[in-house]
N, C-alpha and C positions, 0 to 999 in steps of 0.2 A: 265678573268671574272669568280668570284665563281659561282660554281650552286652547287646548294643544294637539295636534292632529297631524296623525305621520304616514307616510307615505311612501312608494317607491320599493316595497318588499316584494320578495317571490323565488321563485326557485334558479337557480342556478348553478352550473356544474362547479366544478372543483378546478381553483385557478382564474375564475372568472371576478366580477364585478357588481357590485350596486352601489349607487348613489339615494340614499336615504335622504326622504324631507322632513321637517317637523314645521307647519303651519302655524304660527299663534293668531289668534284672535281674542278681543275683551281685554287683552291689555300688551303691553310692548314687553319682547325681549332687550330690550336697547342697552339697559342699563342691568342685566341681569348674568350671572354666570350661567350659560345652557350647559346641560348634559343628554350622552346619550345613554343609556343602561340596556344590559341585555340577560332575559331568565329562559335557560333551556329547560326542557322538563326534567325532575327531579334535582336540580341544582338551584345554587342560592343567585339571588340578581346577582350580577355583576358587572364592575365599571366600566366603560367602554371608552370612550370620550369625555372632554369639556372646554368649554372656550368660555374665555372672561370676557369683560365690558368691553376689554381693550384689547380682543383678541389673542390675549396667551392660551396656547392650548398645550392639551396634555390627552393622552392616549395613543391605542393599537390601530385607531386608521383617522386618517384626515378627516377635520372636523371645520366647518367655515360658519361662518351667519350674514345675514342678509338685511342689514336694521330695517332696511326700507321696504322691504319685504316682510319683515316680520318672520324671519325664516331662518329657520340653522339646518344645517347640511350635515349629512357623515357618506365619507365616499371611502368606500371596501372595497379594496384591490386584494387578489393571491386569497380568494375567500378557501377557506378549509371545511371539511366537513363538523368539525369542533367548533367553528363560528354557526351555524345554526341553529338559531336560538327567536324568541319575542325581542324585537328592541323597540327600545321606547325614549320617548324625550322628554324632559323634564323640565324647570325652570326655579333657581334658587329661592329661599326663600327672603332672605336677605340682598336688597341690591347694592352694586358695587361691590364686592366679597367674592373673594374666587375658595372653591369646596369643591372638591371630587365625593364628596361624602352622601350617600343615599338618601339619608334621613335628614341632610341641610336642603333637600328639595322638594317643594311644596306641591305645585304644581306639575302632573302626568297626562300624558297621552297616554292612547287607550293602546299602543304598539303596533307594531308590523310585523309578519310574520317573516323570516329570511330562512331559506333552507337550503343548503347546502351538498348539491348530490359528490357522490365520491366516487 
């Protein structure tokens, strides 16, 4: 069983910074497209990041991984008070296949909290 464990959230002024972690354990991101997704209260998840097996990314802030670590990254620069939200990381469910798509992902962390003062 993947679990997925993220890290690195908290509050931070408007203009500022966090570098988010997502921890895997029980099985490797190696060969998997990572995501990161983010749900603010009363709005729908939405996509944030994703980086492929081979490192293609796509998203609104830099997004890395760490095979050997077992670890993918999202590093938030110019944070806005509209980026505070739950983000969460996720892992494809399919390996080798790149998807930005919600519901192509199987495996979730429990999220981090990021807020955003203004």
């Amino acid at each position: 069983q993947v679990q997925l464990v993220e890290s690195g959230g908290g509050l931070v002024q408007a203009g500022g910074s966090l570098r988010l972690s997502c921890k895997a354990s029980g099985g490797t991101v190696r060969s998997y497209t990572m995501g990161w997704f983010r749900q603010a209260p009363g709005k729908e998840r939405e996509f944030v990041a994703a980086i492929s097996p081979t490192a293609s990314v796509k998203g609104r802030f830099a997004i890395s991984r760490d095979n050997d670590k077992n670890t993918v990254y999202l590093q938030m620069n110019s944070l806005k008070a509209e980026d505070t939200a739950i983000y969460s990381c996720a892992r494809a469910r399919v390996p080798l296949t790149w998807t930005t798509v919600a519901t192509d992902f199987d495996y979730w962390g429990q999220g981090t909290q990021v807020t955003v003062s203004s």
